[in-house]
KOLMI-164990 format. One line per 4 residues: number of its first residue (from 1); their letters; for each residue z, x, y of C-alpha. Coordinates in pm, whole numbers, m for minus. Each point is the difference from the previous one (the first is absolute). Layout:
residues N
NUM	a	Z/X/Y; ...;
end
This chain:
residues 331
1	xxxx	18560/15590/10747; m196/m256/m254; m259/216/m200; m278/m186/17;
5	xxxx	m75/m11/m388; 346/m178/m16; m128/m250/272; m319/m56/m226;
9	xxxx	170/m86/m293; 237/m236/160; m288/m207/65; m183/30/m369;
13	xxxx	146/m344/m223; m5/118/m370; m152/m356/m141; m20/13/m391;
17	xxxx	m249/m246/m123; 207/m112/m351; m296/m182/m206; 130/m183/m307;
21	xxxx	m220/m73/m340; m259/m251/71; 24/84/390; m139/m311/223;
25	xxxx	m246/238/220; 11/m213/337; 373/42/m23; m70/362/24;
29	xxxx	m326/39/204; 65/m272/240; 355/117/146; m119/412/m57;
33	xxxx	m287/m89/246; 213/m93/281; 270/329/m36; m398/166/m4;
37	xxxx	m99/m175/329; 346/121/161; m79/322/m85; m337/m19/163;
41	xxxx	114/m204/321; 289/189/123; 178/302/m58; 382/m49/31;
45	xxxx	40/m53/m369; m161/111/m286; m10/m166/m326; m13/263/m306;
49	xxxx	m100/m211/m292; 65/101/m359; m114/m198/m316; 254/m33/m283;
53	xxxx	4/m160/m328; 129/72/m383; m335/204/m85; m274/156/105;
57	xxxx	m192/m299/35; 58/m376/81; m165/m318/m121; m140/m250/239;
61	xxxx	25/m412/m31; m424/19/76; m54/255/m252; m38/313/208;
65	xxxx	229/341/m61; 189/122/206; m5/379/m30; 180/346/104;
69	xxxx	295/m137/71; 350/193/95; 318/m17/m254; 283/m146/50;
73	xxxx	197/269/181; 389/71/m33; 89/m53/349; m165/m119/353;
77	xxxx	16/164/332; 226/m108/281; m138/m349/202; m221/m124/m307;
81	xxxx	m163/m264/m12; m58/m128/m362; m278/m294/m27; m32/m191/m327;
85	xxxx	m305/m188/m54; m41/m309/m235; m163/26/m384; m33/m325/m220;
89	xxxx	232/m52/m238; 8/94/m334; m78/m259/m233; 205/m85/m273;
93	xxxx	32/275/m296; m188/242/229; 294/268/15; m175/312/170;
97	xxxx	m39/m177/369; 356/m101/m30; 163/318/m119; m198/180/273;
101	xxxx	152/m256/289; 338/79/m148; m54/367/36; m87/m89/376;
105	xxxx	282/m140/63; 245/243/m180; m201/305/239; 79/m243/321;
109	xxxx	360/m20/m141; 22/344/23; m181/116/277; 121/m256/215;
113	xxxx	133/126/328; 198/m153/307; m245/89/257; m304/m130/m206;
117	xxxx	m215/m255/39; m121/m283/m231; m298/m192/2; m106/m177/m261;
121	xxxx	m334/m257/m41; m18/m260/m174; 140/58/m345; 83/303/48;
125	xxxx	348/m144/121; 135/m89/m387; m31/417/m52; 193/29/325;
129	xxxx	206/m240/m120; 94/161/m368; 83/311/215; 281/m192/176;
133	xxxx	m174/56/357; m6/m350/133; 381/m85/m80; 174/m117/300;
137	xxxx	m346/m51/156; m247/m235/108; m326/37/m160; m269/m236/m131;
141	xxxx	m343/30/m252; m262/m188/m102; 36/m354/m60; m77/13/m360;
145	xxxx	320/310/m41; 234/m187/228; 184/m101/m334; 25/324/m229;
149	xxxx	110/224/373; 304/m250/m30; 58/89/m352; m51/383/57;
153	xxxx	203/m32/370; 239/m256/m11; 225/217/266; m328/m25/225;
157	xxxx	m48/m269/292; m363/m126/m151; m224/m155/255; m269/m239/m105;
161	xxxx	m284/m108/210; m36/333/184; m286/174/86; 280/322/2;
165	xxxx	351/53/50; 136/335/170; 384/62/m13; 115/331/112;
169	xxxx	m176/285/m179; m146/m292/m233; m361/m161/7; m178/m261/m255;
173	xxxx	m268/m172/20; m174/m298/m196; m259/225/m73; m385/1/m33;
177	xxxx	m88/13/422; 341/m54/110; 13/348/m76; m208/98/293;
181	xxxx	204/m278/216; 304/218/m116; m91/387/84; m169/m158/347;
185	xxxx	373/m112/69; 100/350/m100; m288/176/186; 132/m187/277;
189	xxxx	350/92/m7; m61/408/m41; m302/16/198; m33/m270/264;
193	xxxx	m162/m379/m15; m308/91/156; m56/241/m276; 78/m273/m245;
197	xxxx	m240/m225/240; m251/280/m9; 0/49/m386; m7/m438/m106;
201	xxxx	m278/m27/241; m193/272/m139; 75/m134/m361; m80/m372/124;
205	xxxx	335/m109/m76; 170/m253/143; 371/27/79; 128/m278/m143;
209	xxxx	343/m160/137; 166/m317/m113; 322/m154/58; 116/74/m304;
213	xxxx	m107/362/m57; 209/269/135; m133/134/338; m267/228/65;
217	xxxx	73/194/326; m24/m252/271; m199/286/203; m234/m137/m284;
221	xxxx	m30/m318/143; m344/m147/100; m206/239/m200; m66/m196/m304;
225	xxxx	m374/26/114; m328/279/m22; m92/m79/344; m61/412/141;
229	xxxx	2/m70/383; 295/m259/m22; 215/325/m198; m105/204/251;
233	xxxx	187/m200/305; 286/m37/m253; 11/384/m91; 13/31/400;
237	xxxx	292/m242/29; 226/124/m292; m69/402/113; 171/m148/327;
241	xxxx	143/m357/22; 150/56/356; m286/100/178; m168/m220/230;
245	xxxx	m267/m149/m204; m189/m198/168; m305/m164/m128; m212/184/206;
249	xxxx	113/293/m169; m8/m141/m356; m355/m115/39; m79/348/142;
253	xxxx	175/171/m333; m183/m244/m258; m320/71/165; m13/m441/74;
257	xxxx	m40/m225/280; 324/m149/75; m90/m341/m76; m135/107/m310;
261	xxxx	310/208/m103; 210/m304/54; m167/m222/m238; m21/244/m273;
265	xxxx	324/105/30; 112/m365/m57; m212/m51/m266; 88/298/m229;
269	xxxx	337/106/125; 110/m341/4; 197/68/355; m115/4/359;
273	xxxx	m23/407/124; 267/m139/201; 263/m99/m275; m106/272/m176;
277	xxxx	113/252/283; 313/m198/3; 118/42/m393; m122/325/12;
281	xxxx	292/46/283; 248/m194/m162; m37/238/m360; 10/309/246;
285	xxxx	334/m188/189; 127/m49/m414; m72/359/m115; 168/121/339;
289	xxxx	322/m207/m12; 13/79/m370; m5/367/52; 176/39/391;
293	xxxx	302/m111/174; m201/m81/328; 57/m313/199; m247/m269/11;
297	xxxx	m121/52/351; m88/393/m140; m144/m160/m311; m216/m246/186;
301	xxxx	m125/261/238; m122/237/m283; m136/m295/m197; m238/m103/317;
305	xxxx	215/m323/70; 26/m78/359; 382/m36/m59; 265/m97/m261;
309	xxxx	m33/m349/85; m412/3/m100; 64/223/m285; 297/m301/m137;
313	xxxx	m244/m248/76; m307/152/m200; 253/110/m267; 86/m390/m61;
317	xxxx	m343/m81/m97; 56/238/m284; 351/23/m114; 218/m246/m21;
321	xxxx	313/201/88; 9/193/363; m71/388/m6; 439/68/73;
325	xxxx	m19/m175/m376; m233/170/m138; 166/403/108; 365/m183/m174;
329	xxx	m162/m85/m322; m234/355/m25; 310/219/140;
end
């Protein structure tokens, strides 16, 4: 039998918070706020945060210190996650800042493990970079470092024009609030997207998607608002996209007349409740024929499709390939 203490600590995330000389503080603060949030909304996962850097204490781009910090240490636990913020760069003949990024990245060379993960914000990518982490990998950085990560990776897959890139066990972002865009999308794959959902609305932040970004979760889609009684009905509908919601029920759930739920749903999710309903069944139909082998009547049923034939023609309006597809390319 699983002792329980075991269980705990397979849900604790050791996240070490690696601040470089000169550290850019929203690239810390901004992205630590939302692993803080997930710790306060749910309690599936815990984030155990650690502060790291060369010494003691840490200069700031805004002139504050940063203070009581943790050494570098000689090895990290199992599942890892290591998070490098951004600093400015050092300016020419200032040596210290530089010789202290090149210790960072000869500890990440080091301590670098299979089953780790890397995140790195904004510049903090080039001291990912002189480790050797992002060869073989997509990864991007701020517009202004897109250059010099070329120079430091050129075995990496550079992205430009990203808000942030994730390949395997590897995340970058272009930094400054991209960063929070970034550990929402990471939120959201440990935890859930509601908790992500939860934690941008509380932080007023939108979820931003573009066609050339890499995708945020499409169980993210349609909450790029603040509006609290629209998230409500949404919460309802993503807990359990098959049920039979009706917008009766909805209305009932967002404490709003029906009429009145309609029109605000258009105007801040962007959808009708109806559509909505209907791509929240087709990413539950995705995640299901991604991770079953059941037909597509069995997937319809559980997915609150009427039949295979409804859940095919919903589907269309989304992909342009047909679920069958769709299970051949993820299998």
């Amino acid at each position: 039998m699983t002792d329980v203490s075991d269980a705990l600590r397979d849900r604790i995330i050791p996240v070490f918070v690696v601040l470089p000389p000169r550290t850019l503080l929203m690239d810390v603060a901004g992205p630590v706020e939302v692993l803080r949030y997930a710790n306060e909304f749910q309690d599936e996962v815990r984030f155990d945060l650690t502060y790291l850097s060369v010494g003691e204490t840490q200069t700031t781009t805004i002139g504050l210190s940063l203070s009581g910090l943790t050494p570098l240490p000689d090895a990290l636990p199992a599942n890892a996650m290591v998070m490098i913020c951004g600093g400015a760069l050092a300016e020419r003949g200032d040596a210290e800042p530089a010789r202290e990024r090149r210790l960072l990245a000869e500890w990440l060379r080091r301590v670098a493990r299979d089953d780790m993960t890397l995140v790195s914000i904004c510049s903090g990518a080039l001291i990912a970079a002189q480790a050797g982490l992002f060869d073989g990998y997509q990864c991007t950085t701020h517009t202004d470092c897109i250059s010099q990560l070329r120079r430091l990776s050129p075995l990496a897959d550079v992205r430009d024009n990203r808000l942030f890139v994730e390949d395997r066990k590897r995340f970058s972002s272009a930094g400054i609030s991209t960063g929070i865009d970034l550990l929402l999308h990471i939120v959201s794959g440990l935890t859930s997207p509601a908790t992500a959902a939860h934690i941008a609305q509380t932080m007023v932040i939108y979820i931003r998607r573009a066609a050339k970004d890499p995708q945020i979760s499409p169980w993210l889609s349609g909450r790029n608002h603040i509006h609290p009684s629209v998230h409500k009905a949404q919460d309802a509908i993503v807990a359990d996209p098959s049920a039979e919601w009706s917008l009766e029920r909805l209305a009932r759930v967002a404490g709003l007349s029906e009429r009145h739920l309609s029109r605000l749903f258009k105007d801040h999710a962007g959808v009708s409740v109806v559509d909505y309903i209907n791509l929240m069944r087709v990413n539950l139909a995705r995640d299901i024929l991604t991770n079953s082998r059941l037909d597509m009547e069995a997937v319809a049923e559980r997915c609150g499709f009427a039949s295979a034939r409804h859940m095919r023609r919903v589907w269309q309006q989304h992909h342009a390939q047909p679920p069958s597809s769709y299970r051949t390319l993820s299998s």
